[in-house]
N, C-alpha and C positions, 0 to 999 in steps of 0.2 A: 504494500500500500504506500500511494506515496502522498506527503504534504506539501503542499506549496507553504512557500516561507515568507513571512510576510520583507519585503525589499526596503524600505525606510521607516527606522525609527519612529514617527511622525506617526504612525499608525499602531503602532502598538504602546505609546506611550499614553497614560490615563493621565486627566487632567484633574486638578481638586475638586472640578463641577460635577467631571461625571463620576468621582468618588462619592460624592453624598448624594449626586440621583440615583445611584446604585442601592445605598447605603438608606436612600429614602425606600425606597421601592421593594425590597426583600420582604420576602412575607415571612421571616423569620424576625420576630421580635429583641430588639438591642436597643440598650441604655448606655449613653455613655456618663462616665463620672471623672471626675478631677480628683488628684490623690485627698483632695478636703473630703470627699465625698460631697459634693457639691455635682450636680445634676448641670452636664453641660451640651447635651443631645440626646433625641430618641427617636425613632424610627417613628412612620404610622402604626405600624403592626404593634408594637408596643404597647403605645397609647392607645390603642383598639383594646388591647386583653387586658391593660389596667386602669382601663375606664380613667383617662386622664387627658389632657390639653396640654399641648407644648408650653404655651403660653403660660399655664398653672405651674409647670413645674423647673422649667429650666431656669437656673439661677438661686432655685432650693438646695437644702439638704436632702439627701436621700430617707434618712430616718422622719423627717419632718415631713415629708408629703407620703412615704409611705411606712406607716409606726404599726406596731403591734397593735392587732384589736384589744381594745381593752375590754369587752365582753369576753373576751376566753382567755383564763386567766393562764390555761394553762399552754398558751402562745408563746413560743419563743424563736419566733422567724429571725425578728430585728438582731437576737443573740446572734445565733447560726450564720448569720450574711454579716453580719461584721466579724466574728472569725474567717470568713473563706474569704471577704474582702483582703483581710489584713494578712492571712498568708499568702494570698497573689503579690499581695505588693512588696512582701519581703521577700517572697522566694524570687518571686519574677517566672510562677510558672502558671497556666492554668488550672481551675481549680472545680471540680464539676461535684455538686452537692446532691445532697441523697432529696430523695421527691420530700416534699413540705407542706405543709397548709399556713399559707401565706393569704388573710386578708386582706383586700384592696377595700377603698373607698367609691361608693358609687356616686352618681350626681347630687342623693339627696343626701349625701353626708352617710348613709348607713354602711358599715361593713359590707361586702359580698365577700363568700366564700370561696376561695381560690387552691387550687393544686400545681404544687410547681416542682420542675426540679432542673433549680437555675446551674449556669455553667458560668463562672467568671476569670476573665483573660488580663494580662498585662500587654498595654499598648509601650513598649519600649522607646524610648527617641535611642538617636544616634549613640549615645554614652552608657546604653543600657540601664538606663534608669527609666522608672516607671513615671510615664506622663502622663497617661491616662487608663482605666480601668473600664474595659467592655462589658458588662453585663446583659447577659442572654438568657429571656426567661419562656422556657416552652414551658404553656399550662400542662396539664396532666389529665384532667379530670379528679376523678375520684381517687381517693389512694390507694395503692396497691394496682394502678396501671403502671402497662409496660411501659418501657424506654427503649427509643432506638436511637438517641441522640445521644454524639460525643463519646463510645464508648472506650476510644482511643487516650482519651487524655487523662492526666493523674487522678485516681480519684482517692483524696488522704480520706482517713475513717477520723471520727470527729474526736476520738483518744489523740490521733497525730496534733490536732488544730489545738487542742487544751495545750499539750507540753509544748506547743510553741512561746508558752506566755505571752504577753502582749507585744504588738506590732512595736517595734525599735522607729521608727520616724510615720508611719502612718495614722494620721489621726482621723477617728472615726467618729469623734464627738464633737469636732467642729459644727 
């Protein structure tokens, strides 16, 4: 079989615009965040499945637009995604978390109930330092569905994330 190659540069080189039409357009759901944890992009798909408005949230915290419901006490989403936050950022690797029930906020302010099991990535710059933090959250449904997502990348057991102690320069309570 054979490929034609593409002949100049110009053509295979991606521009910043169509990085984020790309990047708009995926029907796979991504949050982007600042090492603050500050909320600095989201896809539609995103805002689709967490019932949220660019506008509402970009320039937030992550914990502050989307917090543990306080109707279930025995919620501890916000814990778990600032552990895998904070070991992406130190390790610098990807980090794919066990499925969850993670409440969102609907329009009228009430909780809906949610099933995730999010994957979160280090966007590296040149110096290998983490400049931004990709967050990827495919719903689930109900708990105890399957997964066919990401089954490639690290997946640390929540015993690894405890003896990590706290993030060394990430802060998650800004």
């Amino acid at each position: 079989m054979s490929v034609d190659r593409v002949t100049t540069l110009s053509e295979v080189q991606l521009t910043e615009q169509d990085l984020h039409r790309i990047f708009a357009v995926t029907p796979h759901p991504y949050l982007v965040l600042a090492p603050s944890l500050v909320i600095v992009g989201a896809n539609d798909a995103y805002l689709r499945q967490t019932l949220t408005n660019r506008s509402d949230i970009v320039g937030c915290h992550m914990f502050e637009v989307f917090p543990d419901n306080p109707d279930v006490p025995e919620s501890h989403g916000v814990r778990l995604l600032q552990a895998s936050l904070g070991a992406v950022f130190d390790l610098r690797l990807p980090h794919r978390m066990a499925q969850q029930r993670y409440d969102v906020r609907g329009g009228d302010g009430r909780f809906v109930e949610r099933h995730w099991k999010p994957v979160n990535y280090p966007v590296l710059d040149d110096h290998k330092r983490v400049s931004y933090l990709l967050h990827h959250v495919p719903e689930r449904g109900a708990a105890g569905a399957s997964s066919r997502y990401f089954d490639e990348t690290p997946n640390f057991s929540r015993r690894a994330i405890s003896r990590l102690g706290p993030p060394s320069s990430f802060n998650a309570s800004a």
